[in-house]
N, C-alpha and C positions, 0 to 999 in steps of 0.2 A: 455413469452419469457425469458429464463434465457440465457445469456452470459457469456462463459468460458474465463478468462482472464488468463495467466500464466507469470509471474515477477518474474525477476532474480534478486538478489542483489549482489552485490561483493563489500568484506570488505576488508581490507586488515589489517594483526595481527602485530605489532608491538614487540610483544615478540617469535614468531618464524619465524617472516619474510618472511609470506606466506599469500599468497590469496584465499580468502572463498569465497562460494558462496553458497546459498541458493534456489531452484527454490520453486513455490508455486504456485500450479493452484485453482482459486476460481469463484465461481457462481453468477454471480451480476444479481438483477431480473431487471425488466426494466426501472423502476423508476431512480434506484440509476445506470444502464448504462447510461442512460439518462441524466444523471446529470454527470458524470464524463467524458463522451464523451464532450460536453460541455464544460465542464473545461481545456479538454485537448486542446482543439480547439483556446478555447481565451488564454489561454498561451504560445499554440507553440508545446506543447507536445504530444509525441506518449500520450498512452493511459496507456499503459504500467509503463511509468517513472512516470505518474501521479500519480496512483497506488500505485506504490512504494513510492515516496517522501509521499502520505497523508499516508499508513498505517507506515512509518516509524516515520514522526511526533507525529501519534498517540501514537504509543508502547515510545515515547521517553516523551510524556507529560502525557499520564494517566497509575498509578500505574496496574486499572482493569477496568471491564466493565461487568452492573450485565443485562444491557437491552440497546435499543439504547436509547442516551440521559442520562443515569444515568452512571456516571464515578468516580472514586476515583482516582485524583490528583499526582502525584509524589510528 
């Protein structure tokens, strides 16, 4: 079972004084739905905003990513 999930983000730009926004549809298999439905559940959260908050944490704490688990640092 793969699960289609789609996350919108809105940034807002400081030097043209306008709102961005990014949409992103992705595949989660059912292990890792599993586990993020979950998560969304004990915290309060759509599934969605989950989503977002962990793949934004991600992009903000690790430089890259060569496999799951193996990461280069900021």
């Amino acid at each position: 079972m793969k699960c289609s999930l789609i996350t919108h983000m809105r940034e807002f730009n400081l030097h043209t004084n306008t709102e961005t926004s990014v949409t992103c549809t992705i595949l989660l298999d059912e292990e890792v739905n599993k586990l993020i439905t979950e998560s969304a559940k004990a915290s309060g959260r759509s599934k969605k905003v989950e989503v977002t908050m962990r793949l934004k944490d991600h992009a903000l704490r690790y430089k890259s990513i060569t496999a799951i688990g193996e990461v280069t640092e900021r």
